[in-house]
C-alpha positions in Angstrom: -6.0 2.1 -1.4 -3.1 -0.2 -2.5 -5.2 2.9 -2.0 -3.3 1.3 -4.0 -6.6 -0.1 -3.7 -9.0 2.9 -3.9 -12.2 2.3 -2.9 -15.0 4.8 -2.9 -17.7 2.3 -2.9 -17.0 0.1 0.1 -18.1 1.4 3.2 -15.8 -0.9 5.3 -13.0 0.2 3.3 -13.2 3.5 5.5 -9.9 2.7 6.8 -6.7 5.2 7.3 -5.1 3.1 5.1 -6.6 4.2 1.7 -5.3 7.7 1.6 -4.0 11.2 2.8 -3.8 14.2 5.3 -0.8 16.3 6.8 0.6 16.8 9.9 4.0 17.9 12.2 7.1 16.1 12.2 7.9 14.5 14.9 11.5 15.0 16.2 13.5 12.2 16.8 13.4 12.3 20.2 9.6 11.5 20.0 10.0 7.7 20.3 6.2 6.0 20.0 5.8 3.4 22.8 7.2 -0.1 22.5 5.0 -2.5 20.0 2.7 -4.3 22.5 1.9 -8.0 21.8 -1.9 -8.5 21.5 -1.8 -12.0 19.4 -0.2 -15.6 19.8 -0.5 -17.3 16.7 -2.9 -17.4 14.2 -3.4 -18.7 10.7 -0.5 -17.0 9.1 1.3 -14.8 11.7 2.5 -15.1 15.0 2.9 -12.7 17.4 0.8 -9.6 16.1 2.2 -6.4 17.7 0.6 -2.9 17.1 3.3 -0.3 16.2 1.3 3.1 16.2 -1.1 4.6 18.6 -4.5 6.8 18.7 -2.1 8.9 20.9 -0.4 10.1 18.0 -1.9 9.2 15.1 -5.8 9.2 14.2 -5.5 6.7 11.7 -2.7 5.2 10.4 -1.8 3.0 7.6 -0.6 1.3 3.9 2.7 0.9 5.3 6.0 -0.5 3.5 9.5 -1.5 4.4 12.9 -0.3 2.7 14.8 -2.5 1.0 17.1 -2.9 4.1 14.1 -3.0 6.1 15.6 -0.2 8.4 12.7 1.7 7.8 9.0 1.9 7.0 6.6 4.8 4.9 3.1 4.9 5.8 0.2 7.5 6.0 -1.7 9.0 8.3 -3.9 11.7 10.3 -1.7 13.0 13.2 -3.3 13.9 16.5 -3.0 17.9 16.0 -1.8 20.5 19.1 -5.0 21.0 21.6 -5.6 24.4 19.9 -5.3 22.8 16.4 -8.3 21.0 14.3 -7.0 17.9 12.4 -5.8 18.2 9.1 -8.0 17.7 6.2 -5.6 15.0 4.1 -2.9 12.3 5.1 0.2 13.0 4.9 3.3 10.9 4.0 5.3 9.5 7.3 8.7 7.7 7.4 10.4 6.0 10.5 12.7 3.9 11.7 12.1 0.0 12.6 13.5 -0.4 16.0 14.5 -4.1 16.8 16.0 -6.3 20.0 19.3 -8.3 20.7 17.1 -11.2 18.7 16.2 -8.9 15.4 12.3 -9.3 16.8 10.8 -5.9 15.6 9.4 -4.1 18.7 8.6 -0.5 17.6 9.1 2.3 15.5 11.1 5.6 16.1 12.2 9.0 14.8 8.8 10.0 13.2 9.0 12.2 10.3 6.8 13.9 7.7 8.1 13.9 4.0 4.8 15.7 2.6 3.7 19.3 2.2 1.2 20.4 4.5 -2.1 21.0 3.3 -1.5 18.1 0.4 -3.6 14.8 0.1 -1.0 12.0 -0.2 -0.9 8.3 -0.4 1.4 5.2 -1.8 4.7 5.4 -0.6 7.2 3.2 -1.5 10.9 2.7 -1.3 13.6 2.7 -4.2 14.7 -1.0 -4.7 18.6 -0.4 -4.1 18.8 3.0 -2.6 17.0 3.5 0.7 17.0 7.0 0.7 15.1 7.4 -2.3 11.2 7.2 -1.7 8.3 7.9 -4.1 4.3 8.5 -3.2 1.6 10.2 -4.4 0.6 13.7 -4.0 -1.2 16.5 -4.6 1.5 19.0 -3.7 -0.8 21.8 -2.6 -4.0 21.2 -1.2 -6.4 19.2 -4.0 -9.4 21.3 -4.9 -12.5 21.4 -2.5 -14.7 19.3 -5.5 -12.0 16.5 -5.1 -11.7 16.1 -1.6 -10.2 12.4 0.3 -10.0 11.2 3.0 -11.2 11.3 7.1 -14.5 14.1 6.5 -14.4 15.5 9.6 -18.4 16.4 9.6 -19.2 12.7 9.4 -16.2 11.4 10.8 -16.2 9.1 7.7 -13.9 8.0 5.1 -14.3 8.9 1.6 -12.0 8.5 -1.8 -11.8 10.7 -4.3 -9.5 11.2 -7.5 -7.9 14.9 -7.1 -6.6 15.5 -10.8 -3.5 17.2 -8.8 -2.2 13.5 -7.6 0.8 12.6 -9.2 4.1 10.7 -8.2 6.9 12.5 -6.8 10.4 11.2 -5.8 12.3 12.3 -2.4 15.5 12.2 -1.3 15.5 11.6 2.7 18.4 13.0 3.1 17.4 16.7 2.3 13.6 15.7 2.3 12.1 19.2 4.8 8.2 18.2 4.3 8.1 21.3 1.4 7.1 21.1 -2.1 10.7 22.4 -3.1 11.7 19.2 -1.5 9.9 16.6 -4.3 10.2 16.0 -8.1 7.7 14.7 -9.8 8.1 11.4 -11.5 5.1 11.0 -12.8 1.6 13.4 -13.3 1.1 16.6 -15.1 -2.0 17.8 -12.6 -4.7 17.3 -15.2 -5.4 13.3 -14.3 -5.2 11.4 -10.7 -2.3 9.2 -11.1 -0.6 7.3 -8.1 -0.5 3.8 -6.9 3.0 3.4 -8.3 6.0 1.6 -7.4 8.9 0.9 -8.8 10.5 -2.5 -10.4 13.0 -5.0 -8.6 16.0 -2.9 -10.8 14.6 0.5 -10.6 14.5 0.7 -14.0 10.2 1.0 -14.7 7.6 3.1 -12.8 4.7 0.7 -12.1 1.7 3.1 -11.9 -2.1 3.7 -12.6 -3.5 7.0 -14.0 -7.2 7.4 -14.5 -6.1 10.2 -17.6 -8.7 7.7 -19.9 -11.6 8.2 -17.3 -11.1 4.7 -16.4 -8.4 3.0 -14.0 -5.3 1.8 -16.5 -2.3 0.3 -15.6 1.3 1.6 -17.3 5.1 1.7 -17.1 7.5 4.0 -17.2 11.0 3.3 -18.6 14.1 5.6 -16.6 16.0 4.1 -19.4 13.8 5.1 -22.5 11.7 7.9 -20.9 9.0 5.8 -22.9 5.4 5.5 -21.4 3.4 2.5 -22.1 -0.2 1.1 -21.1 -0.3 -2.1 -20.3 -3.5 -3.1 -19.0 -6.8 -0.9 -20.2 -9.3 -3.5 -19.9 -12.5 -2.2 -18.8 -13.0 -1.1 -15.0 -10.6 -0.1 -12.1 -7.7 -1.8 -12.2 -4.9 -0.9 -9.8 -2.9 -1.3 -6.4 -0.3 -3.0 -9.0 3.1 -4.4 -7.3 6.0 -6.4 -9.7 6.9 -9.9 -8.3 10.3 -10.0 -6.9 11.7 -11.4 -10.2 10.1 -8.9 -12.0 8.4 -11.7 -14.6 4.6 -10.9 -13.0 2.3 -8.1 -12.0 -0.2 -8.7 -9.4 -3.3 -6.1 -9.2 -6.8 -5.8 -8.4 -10.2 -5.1 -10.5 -13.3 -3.7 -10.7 -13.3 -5.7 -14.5 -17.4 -6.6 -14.1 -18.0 -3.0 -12.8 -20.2 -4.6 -9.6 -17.8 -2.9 -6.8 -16.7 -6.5 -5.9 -12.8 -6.3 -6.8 -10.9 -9.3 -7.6 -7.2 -10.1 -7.9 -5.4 -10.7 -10.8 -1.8 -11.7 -12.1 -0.6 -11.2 -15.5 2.8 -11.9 -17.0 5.1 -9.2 -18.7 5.7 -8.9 -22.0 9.7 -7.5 -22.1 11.4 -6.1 -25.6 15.1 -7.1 -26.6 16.6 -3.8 -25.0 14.9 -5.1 -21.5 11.9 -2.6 -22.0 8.9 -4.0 -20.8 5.7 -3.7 -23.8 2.7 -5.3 -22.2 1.5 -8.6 -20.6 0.5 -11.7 -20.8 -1.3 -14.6 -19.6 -3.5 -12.7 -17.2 -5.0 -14.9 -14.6 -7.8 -13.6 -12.6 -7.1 -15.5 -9.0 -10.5 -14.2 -7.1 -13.7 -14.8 -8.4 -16.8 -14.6 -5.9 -19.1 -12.0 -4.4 -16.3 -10.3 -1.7 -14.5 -7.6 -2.0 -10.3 -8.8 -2.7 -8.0 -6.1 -2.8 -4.1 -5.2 -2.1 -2.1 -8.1 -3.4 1.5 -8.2 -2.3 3.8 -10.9 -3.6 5.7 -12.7 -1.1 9.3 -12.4 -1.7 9.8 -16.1 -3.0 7.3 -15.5 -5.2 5.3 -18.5 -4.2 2.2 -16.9 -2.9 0.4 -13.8 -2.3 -1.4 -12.2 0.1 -4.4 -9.9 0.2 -7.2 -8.8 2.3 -10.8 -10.4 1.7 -14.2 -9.1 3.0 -15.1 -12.7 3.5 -15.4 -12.4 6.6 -17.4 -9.5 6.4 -17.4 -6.3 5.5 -16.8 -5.0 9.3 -14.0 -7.9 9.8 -11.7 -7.7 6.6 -9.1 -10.8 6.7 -5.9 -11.4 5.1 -6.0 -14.4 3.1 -3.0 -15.7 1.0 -3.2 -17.8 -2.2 -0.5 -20.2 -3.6 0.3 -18.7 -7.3 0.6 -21.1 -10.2 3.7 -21.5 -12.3 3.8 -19.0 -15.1 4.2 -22.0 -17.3 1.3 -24.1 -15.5 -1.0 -26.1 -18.0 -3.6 -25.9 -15.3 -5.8 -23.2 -17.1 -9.3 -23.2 -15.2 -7.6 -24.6 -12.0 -9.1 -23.5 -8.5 -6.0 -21.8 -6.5 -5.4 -23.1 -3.4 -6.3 -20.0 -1.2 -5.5 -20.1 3.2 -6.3 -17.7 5.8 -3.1 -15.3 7.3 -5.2 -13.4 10.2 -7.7 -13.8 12.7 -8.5 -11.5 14.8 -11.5 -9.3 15.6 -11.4 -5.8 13.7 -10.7 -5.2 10.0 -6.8 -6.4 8.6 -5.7 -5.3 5.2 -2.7 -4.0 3.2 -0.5 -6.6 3.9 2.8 -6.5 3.0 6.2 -8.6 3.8 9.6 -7.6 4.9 12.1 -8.0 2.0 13.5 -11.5 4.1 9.6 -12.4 4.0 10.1 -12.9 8.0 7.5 -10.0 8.9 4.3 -9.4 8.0 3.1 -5.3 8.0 -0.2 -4.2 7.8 -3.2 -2.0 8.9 -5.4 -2.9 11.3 -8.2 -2.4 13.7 -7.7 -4.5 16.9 -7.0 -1.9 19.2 -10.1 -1.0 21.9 -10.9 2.1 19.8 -10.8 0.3 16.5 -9.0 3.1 15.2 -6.6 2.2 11.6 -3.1 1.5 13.5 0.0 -0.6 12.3 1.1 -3.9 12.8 3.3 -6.3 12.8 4.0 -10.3 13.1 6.4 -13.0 12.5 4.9 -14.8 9.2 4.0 -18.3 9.7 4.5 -20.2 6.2 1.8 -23.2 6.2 3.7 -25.1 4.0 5.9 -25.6 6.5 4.2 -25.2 9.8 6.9 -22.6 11.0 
Protein backbone atom coordinates (compact mmCIF):
# COMPACT_ATOMS: atom_id res chain seq x y z
CA UNK A 1 0.00 0.00 0.00
CA UNK A 2 1.70 3.47 -0.07
CA UNK A 3 0.52 0.03 -1.16
CA UNK A 4 2.91 2.13 -1.27
CA UNK A 5 2.56 0.52 1.97
CA UNK A 6 2.11 -3.25 1.08
CA UNK A 7 1.00 -5.18 3.60
CA UNK A 8 0.31 -8.90 3.45
CA UNK A 9 0.59 -9.49 7.13
CA UNK A 10 -2.00 -7.07 8.58
CA UNK A 11 -5.32 -8.29 8.56
CA UNK A 12 -6.77 -4.67 9.06
CA UNK A 13 -4.84 -3.53 6.25
CA UNK A 14 -7.59 -5.31 4.03
CA UNK A 15 -8.40 -2.05 2.68
CA UNK A 16 -9.09 -0.97 -1.19
CA UNK A 17 -6.49 1.11 -0.78
CA UNK A 18 -3.46 -1.24 -0.97
CA UNK A 19 -3.77 -2.40 -4.53
CA UNK A 20 -5.43 -3.29 -7.89
CA UNK A 21 -8.39 -4.56 -10.16
CA UNK A 22 -9.99 -3.25 -13.54
CA UNK A 23 -12.98 -2.00 -14.57
CA UNK A 24 -15.20 0.36 -17.32
CA UNK A 25 -14.64 3.81 -17.93
CA UNK A 26 -17.01 5.83 -16.91
CA UNK A 27 -18.09 8.60 -19.51
CA UNK A 28 -18.05 11.90 -18.48
CA UNK A 29 -21.42 12.36 -18.23
CA UNK A 30 -21.37 9.88 -15.28
CA UNK A 31 -21.01 12.47 -12.53
CA UNK A 32 -20.68 10.58 -8.87
CA UNK A 33 -23.10 12.26 -6.36
CA UNK A 34 -22.08 15.48 -4.55
CA UNK A 35 -19.45 14.84 -1.55
CA UNK A 36 -21.74 14.46 1.53
CA UNK A 37 -20.49 16.04 4.79
CA UNK A 38 -20.42 13.36 7.54
CA UNK A 39 -17.81 15.21 10.06
CA UNK A 40 -17.43 18.78 11.89
CA UNK A 41 -14.18 19.05 13.13
CA UNK A 42 -11.84 16.82 14.56
CA UNK A 43 -8.29 16.64 15.55
CA UNK A 44 -6.76 17.62 12.32
CA UNK A 45 -9.48 18.08 9.62
CA UNK A 46 -12.60 19.71 9.45
CA UNK A 47 -15.38 18.93 7.54
CA UNK A 48 -14.68 15.27 6.30
CA UNK A 49 -16.76 14.62 3.08
CA UNK A 50 -16.79 11.18 1.35
CA UNK A 51 -16.13 11.57 -2.47
CA UNK A 52 -16.91 7.94 -3.84
CA UNK A 53 -19.70 5.53 -3.36
CA UNK A 54 -20.43 1.61 -2.87
CA UNK A 55 -22.74 2.44 -5.85
CA UNK A 56 -19.93 2.62 -8.09
CA UNK A 57 -17.09 1.52 -6.62
CA UNK A 58 -16.46 -1.63 -4.27
CA UNK A 59 -13.56 -0.30 -2.81
CA UNK A 60 -11.81 2.56 -3.46
CA UNK A 61 -8.69 4.16 -2.47
CA UNK A 62 -4.68 5.52 -2.27
CA UNK A 63 -5.75 8.52 -3.90
CA UNK A 64 -3.42 11.64 -5.05
CA UNK A 65 -3.86 15.13 -6.43
CA UNK A 66 -2.20 16.79 -9.54
CA UNK A 67 -0.01 19.33 -9.16
CA UNK A 68 -2.76 21.86 -10.08
CA UNK A 69 -5.01 19.93 -7.92
CA UNK A 70 -7.58 19.77 -10.84
CA UNK A 71 -7.50 16.23 -10.61
CA UNK A 72 -7.10 13.14 -8.53
CA UNK A 73 -5.70 9.14 -9.41
CA UNK A 74 -6.82 6.44 -7.23
CA UNK A 75 -7.64 2.74 -7.42
CA UNK A 76 -10.34 0.75 -7.20
CA UNK A 77 -12.92 -2.30 -7.78
CA UNK A 78 -15.81 -0.93 -9.91
CA UNK A 79 -19.37 -2.24 -9.32
CA UNK A 80 -19.47 -4.48 -12.65
CA UNK A 81 -22.86 -4.61 -15.13
CA UNK A 82 -25.64 -7.03 -13.37
CA UNK A 83 -24.61 -9.82 -15.78
CA UNK A 84 -20.79 -9.19 -14.94
CA UNK A 85 -18.74 -10.76 -11.92
CA UNK A 86 -16.27 -8.13 -10.43
CA UNK A 87 -12.93 -7.95 -11.72
CA UNK A 88 -10.17 -9.84 -10.12
CA UNK A 89 -7.53 -6.67 -9.69
CA UNK A 90 -7.77 -2.76 -9.23
CA UNK A 91 -7.55 -0.80 -11.80
CA UNK A 92 -5.98 2.76 -12.14
CA UNK A 93 -8.86 5.67 -12.08
CA UNK A 94 -8.46 9.46 -12.74
CA UNK A 95 -11.09 12.25 -12.23
CA UNK A 96 -11.77 15.53 -12.00
CA UNK A 97 -12.03 17.61 -8.55
CA UNK A 98 -15.18 19.48 -8.74
CA UNK A 99 -15.26 22.62 -6.53
CA UNK A 100 -17.91 25.69 -5.45
CA UNK A 101 -18.03 29.52 -5.89
CA UNK A 102 -15.78 29.26 -2.45
CA UNK A 103 -13.02 26.67 -3.93
CA UNK A 104 -14.57 24.05 -1.07
CA UNK A 105 -14.04 20.66 -2.89
CA UNK A 106 -17.53 18.94 -3.13
CA UNK A 107 -17.10 15.98 -5.51
CA UNK A 108 -15.46 14.31 -8.14
CA UNK A 109 -16.48 14.01 -11.96
CA UNK A 110 -15.66 12.61 -15.36
CA UNK A 111 -14.46 9.07 -14.14
CA UNK A 112 -12.02 7.38 -16.22
CA UNK A 113 -9.93 4.28 -16.37
CA UNK A 114 -6.19 4.67 -17.48
CA UNK A 115 -5.30 0.76 -16.91
CA UNK A 116 -5.62 -2.40 -19.06
CA UNK A 117 -8.22 -4.60 -18.13
CA UNK A 118 -7.42 -7.73 -16.62
CA UNK A 119 -4.01 -5.94 -15.01
CA UNK A 120 -3.35 -5.66 -11.18
CA UNK A 121 -2.43 -1.97 -10.67
CA UNK A 122 -1.59 0.38 -7.85
CA UNK A 123 0.48 3.76 -7.04
CA UNK A 124 -0.47 6.42 -9.11
CA UNK A 125 0.95 9.55 -9.03
CA UNK A 126 1.09 12.76 -11.02
CA UNK A 127 4.19 14.38 -12.87
CA UNK A 128 5.37 17.45 -10.74
CA UNK A 129 4.96 20.21 -13.59
CA UNK A 130 2.98 18.50 -16.23
CA UNK A 131 -0.48 17.28 -15.27
CA UNK A 132 -1.08 15.14 -17.99
CA UNK A 133 1.61 12.96 -17.35
CA UNK A 134 0.79 10.15 -14.67
CA UNK A 135 2.80 7.09 -13.63
CA UNK A 136 1.51 3.77 -11.45
CA UNK A 137 2.24 0.48 -11.22
CA UNK A 138 1.20 -2.39 -13.31
CA UNK A 139 1.13 -5.64 -14.39
CA UNK A 140 0.12 -4.86 -17.89
CA UNK A 141 -1.64 -8.17 -18.64
CA UNK A 142 -3.16 -10.11 -16.02
CA UNK A 143 -0.26 -11.21 -13.18
CA UNK A 144 0.05 -14.95 -12.97
CA UNK A 145 -2.57 -17.02 -10.94
CA UNK A 146 0.52 -17.97 -8.18
CA UNK A 147 0.83 -14.10 -7.66
CA UNK A 148 -2.50 -13.01 -7.29
CA UNK A 149 -3.63 -9.24 -5.16
CA UNK A 150 -6.13 -7.91 -4.15
CA UNK A 151 -10.22 -8.32 -3.16
CA UNK A 152 -10.41 -12.65 -3.27
CA UNK A 153 -13.63 -12.95 -4.20
CA UNK A 154 -14.09 -16.54 -2.42
CA UNK A 155 -13.38 -15.00 0.96
CA UNK A 156 -14.25 -11.63 0.19
CA UNK A 157 -10.89 -10.71 1.71
CA UNK A 158 -7.97 -8.71 0.95
CA UNK A 159 -4.72 -10.09 0.20
CA UNK A 160 -1.13 -8.61 -1.22
CA UNK A 161 0.99 -10.21 -3.20
CA UNK A 162 4.30 -9.22 -5.30
CA UNK A 163 3.36 -10.23 -9.14
CA UNK A 164 6.99 -10.20 -10.73
CA UNK A 165 4.97 -8.50 -13.86
CA UNK A 166 4.53 -5.04 -11.70
CA UNK A 167 6.51 -2.38 -12.96
CA UNK A 168 6.06 1.51 -13.53
CA UNK A 169 4.61 2.74 -16.50
CA UNK A 170 4.14 6.49 -17.60
CA UNK A 171 0.69 7.85 -19.40
CA UNK A 172 -0.12 10.50 -21.23
CA UNK A 173 -3.92 11.58 -20.43
CA UNK A 174 -4.34 12.99 -23.33
CA UNK A 175 -4.20 9.88 -25.62
CA UNK A 176 -4.40 7.55 -22.43
CA UNK A 177 -7.55 4.62 -24.07
CA UNK A 178 -7.14 2.11 -20.90
CA UNK A 179 -4.82 -0.32 -23.42
CA UNK A 180 -1.41 -1.53 -22.89
CA UNK A 181 -0.34 0.31 -26.29
CA UNK A 182 -1.32 3.34 -24.30
CA UNK A 183 1.66 3.02 -21.41
CA UNK A 184 5.56 3.04 -21.40
CA UNK A 185 7.20 1.52 -18.97
CA UNK A 186 9.46 3.58 -16.83
CA UNK A 187 10.59 1.35 -14.73
CA UNK A 188 10.44 -2.95 -14.40
CA UNK A 189 11.67 -5.58 -16.80
CA UNK A 190 8.75 -8.28 -15.50
CA UNK A 191 11.16 -10.51 -13.61
CA UNK A 192 10.86 -8.48 -10.00
CA UNK A 193 7.70 -6.58 -8.38
CA UNK A 194 8.68 -3.08 -8.59
CA UNK A 195 6.15 -0.04 -7.90
CA UNK A 196 5.56 2.33 -5.13
CA UNK A 197 7.27 5.05 -7.17
CA UNK A 198 6.91 8.62 -7.57
CA UNK A 199 8.60 11.10 -8.97
CA UNK A 200 10.95 14.17 -7.44
CA UNK A 201 9.73 17.89 -6.96
CA UNK A 202 11.75 18.57 -10.57
CA UNK A 203 10.87 15.43 -12.32
CA UNK A 204 14.23 14.77 -12.71
CA UNK A 205 14.55 11.02 -10.31
CA UNK A 206 12.15 8.05 -10.16
CA UNK A 207 11.59 7.35 -6.41
CA UNK A 208 10.76 3.69 -6.40
CA UNK A 209 11.09 0.19 -4.51
CA UNK A 210 11.81 -3.11 -6.30
CA UNK A 211 11.97 -6.29 -4.38
CA UNK A 212 14.60 -7.64 -7.45
CA UNK A 213 17.10 -8.51 -4.12
CA UNK A 214 14.19 -10.63 -2.46
CA UNK A 215 13.97 -7.97 0.00
CA UNK A 216 12.05 -4.50 -0.14
CA UNK A 217 15.02 -1.74 -1.43
CA UNK A 218 14.54 1.66 -2.08
CA UNK A 219 16.34 3.37 -5.41
CA UNK A 220 16.39 6.28 -7.83
CA UNK A 221 16.33 6.76 -11.13
CA UNK A 222 18.00 9.65 -12.91
CA UNK A 223 15.95 11.03 -16.49
CA UNK A 224 19.06 12.87 -16.72
CA UNK A 225 21.82 10.05 -16.40
CA UNK A 226 19.62 7.01 -17.12
CA UNK A 227 21.67 5.84 -13.95
CA UNK A 228 19.99 3.53 -11.36
CA UNK A 229 21.07 3.65 -7.82
CA UNK A 230 19.99 1.91 -4.41
CA UNK A 231 19.77 3.90 -1.82
CA UNK A 232 18.41 2.25 1.10
CA UNK A 233 18.99 -1.85 1.36
CA UNK A 234 18.87 -2.20 4.93
CA UNK A 235 17.33 -5.30 6.03
CA UNK A 236 13.40 -5.69 5.83
CA UNK A 237 10.53 -4.01 3.76
CA UNK A 238 11.11 -0.72 3.32
CA UNK A 239 8.85 1.30 1.02
CA UNK A 240 5.73 3.62 0.35
CA UNK A 241 8.73 6.31 -0.18
CA UNK A 242 7.61 10.07 -1.04
CA UNK A 243 10.45 13.09 -1.53
CA UNK A 244 9.83 16.23 0.72
CA UNK A 245 8.68 19.13 -1.24
CA UNK A 246 12.24 20.52 -1.26
CA UNK A 247 13.46 17.50 -2.36
CA UNK A 248 16.36 17.46 0.66
CA UNK A 249 14.41 14.24 2.59
CA UNK A 250 12.72 10.95 1.88
CA UNK A 251 10.08 9.73 4.19
CA UNK A 252 9.29 5.84 4.08
CA UNK A 253 8.11 3.05 6.08
CA UNK A 254 9.88 -0.39 7.50
CA UNK A 255 9.56 -3.69 8.40
CA UNK A 256 13.63 -3.10 9.58
CA UNK A 257 13.09 -5.60 12.91
CA UNK A 258 11.15 -8.12 10.61
CA UNK A 259 8.06 -8.30 13.45
CA UNK A 260 5.28 -7.02 10.89
CA UNK A 261 5.00 -3.84 13.07
CA UNK A 262 6.19 -1.11 10.38
CA UNK A 263 7.65 2.07 11.46
CA UNK A 264 8.34 5.43 9.79
CA UNK A 265 11.40 6.73 8.88
CA UNK A 266 13.12 9.90 7.24
CA UNK A 267 16.44 9.96 5.81
CA UNK A 268 18.35 12.79 4.18
CA UNK A 269 19.71 12.71 0.49
CA UNK A 270 22.99 12.40 -0.35
CA UNK A 271 23.20 14.59 -4.03
CA UNK A 272 26.46 14.55 -6.49
CA UNK A 273 27.90 17.90 -8.07
CA UNK A 274 25.97 17.25 -11.47
CA UNK A 275 22.59 17.27 -9.08
CA UNK A 276 22.38 13.43 -9.16
CA UNK A 277 21.24 12.12 -6.14
CA UNK A 278 23.92 8.97 -4.60
CA UNK A 279 22.34 7.85 -1.35
CA UNK A 280 21.23 9.22 2.13
CA UNK A 281 21.92 10.26 5.16
CA UNK A 282 21.05 10.83 8.65
CA UNK A 283 18.20 8.32 8.69
CA UNK A 284 15.91 9.00 11.53
CA UNK A 285 13.49 6.30 12.47
CA UNK A 286 10.32 8.62 13.74
CA UNK A 287 8.02 5.53 15.06
CA UNK A 288 9.07 3.11 17.42
CA UNK A 289 6.43 1.08 19.42
CA UNK A 290 4.31 -2.13 18.92
CA UNK A 291 1.60 -0.58 16.08
CA UNK A 292 1.55 -0.78 12.87
CA UNK A 293 2.73 3.08 11.05
CA UNK A 294 2.65 3.23 7.56
CA UNK A 295 2.11 5.80 4.46
CA UNK A 296 4.00 8.87 5.39
CA UNK A 297 3.21 11.92 3.30
CA UNK A 298 5.08 15.19 3.84
CA UNK A 299 3.09 18.12 4.18
CA UNK A 300 3.90 20.65 1.68
CA UNK A 301 5.85 23.10 4.16
CA UNK A 302 7.68 20.36 5.08
CA UNK A 303 7.07 20.88 8.75
CA UNK A 304 5.23 17.69 9.52
CA UNK A 305 4.01 14.51 8.34
CA UNK A 306 1.26 12.45 8.38
CA UNK A 307 0.59 8.75 8.51
CA UNK A 308 -1.94 6.34 9.59
CA UNK A 309 -1.36 4.33 13.00
CA UNK A 310 -3.08 1.19 14.24
CA UNK A 311 -3.09 2.75 17.66
CA UNK A 312 -6.12 2.83 17.87
CA UNK A 313 -6.64 -0.51 16.85
CA UNK A 314 -6.27 -2.64 14.22
CA UNK A 315 -10.16 -2.31 13.22
CA UNK A 316 -9.91 1.66 13.75
CA UNK A 317 -6.70 2.87 11.89
CA UNK A 318 -6.06 6.72 12.69
CA UNK A 319 -4.13 9.35 11.00
CA UNK A 320 -1.70 10.80 13.21
CA UNK A 321 0.80 13.52 12.17
CA UNK A 322 4.33 14.13 13.65
CA UNK A 323 6.33 17.50 13.75
CA UNK A 324 9.79 16.64 11.77
CA UNK A 325 13.04 17.80 13.20
CA UNK A 326 15.35 20.15 11.37
CA UNK A 327 17.77 18.23 9.21
CA UNK A 328 20.46 19.95 11.07
CA UNK A 329 18.78 19.30 14.65
CA UNK A 330 21.37 18.34 17.48
CA UNK A 331 18.45 16.67 19.13
CA UNK A 332 19.67 13.03 18.25
CA UNK A 333 17.55 10.54 20.61
CA UNK A 334 14.74 13.28 20.92
CA UNK A 335 10.94 12.00 21.30
CA UNK A 336 9.02 13.66 18.19
CA UNK A 337 6.18 15.45 19.02
CA UNK A 338 3.44 13.26 17.35
CA UNK A 339 -0.83 14.66 17.28
CA UNK A 340 -3.81 12.99 16.25
CA UNK A 341 -5.40 14.24 12.43
CA UNK A 342 -8.75 11.94 12.53
CA UNK A 343 -11.30 10.67 14.61
CA UNK A 344 -13.83 8.92 13.51
CA UNK A 345 -15.26 5.42 13.75
CA UNK A 346 -13.92 3.03 10.77
CA UNK A 347 -10.31 2.64 9.54
CA UNK A 348 -8.50 6.16 7.92
CA UNK A 349 -5.26 5.77 6.13
CA UNK A 350 -3.29 7.00 3.10
CA UNK A 351 -3.29 10.43 3.80
CA UNK A 352 -2.25 12.73 1.59
CA UNK A 353 -2.39 16.87 1.17
CA UNK A 354 -3.42 19.03 -1.70
CA UNK A 355 -0.31 20.75 -3.18
CA UNK A 356 -1.67 24.35 -1.12
CA UNK A 357 -1.72 21.82 1.94
CA UNK A 358 -5.54 23.09 2.37
CA UNK A 359 -7.07 19.49 1.83
CA UNK A 360 -6.52 16.57 3.32
CA UNK A 361 -7.32 13.09 0.88
CA UNK A 362 -7.59 9.78 2.08
CA UNK A 363 -9.26 6.32 2.29
CA UNK A 364 -11.60 5.54 4.61
CA UNK A 365 -14.27 3.48 6.21
CA UNK A 366 -17.06 5.62 7.71
CA UNK A 367 -19.61 4.99 5.49
CA UNK A 368 -22.64 2.50 6.91
CA UNK A 369 -21.16 -0.39 4.83
CA UNK A 370 -17.68 0.23 5.94
CA UNK A 371 -16.68 -0.24 2.46
CA UNK A 372 -12.86 1.58 1.46
CA UNK A 373 -14.26 5.04 -0.08
CA UNK A 374 -12.50 8.55 -0.47
CA UNK A 375 -12.43 11.52 1.43
CA UNK A 376 -11.80 14.62 1.90
CA UNK A 377 -11.41 17.65 4.63
CA UNK A 378 -10.25 21.06 5.15
CA UNK A 379 -6.77 20.52 7.21
CA UNK A 380 -6.73 21.96 10.56
CA UNK A 381 -2.99 22.95 11.41
CA UNK A 382 -2.69 22.68 15.45
CA UNK A 383 -0.03 24.98 15.51
CA UNK A 384 -2.29 27.37 14.81
CA UNK A 385 -5.75 26.33 15.79
CA UNK A 386 -7.13 27.04 12.17
Amino acid sequence: MQIRTRVAFVSAVSLAALAACAARTQTPSDATPPAVAIGGTEPGVVGARQLTFSDRFIKAGEAYFSPDAKRIVFQAIEVPDSDESPADFYAMFVCDVVRDSGGSITGVDNIRRVSPKGSANTCGWFHPTDSNRLLFASTVGAPTAENTPGYQRGTSRYRWAFPPETRIVEVDLRTADGTASSLKTLEGDGKAYVAEGSWSPDGRHLLFCSLESGDGDLYVHDFKTGKRTAIVTAPGYDGGPFFSPDAKRICYRSDRNRDNLLQVFVADLVYGPDGAITGIKNETQLTSNEHVNWCPFFRPDGKTLVYATSEIGHRNYEIFEIVLPAPTSTEAGATPVRRRVTESEGADVLPVFSPDGAWLLWTGQRNEGKSSQLYVGRYRDQDTNK
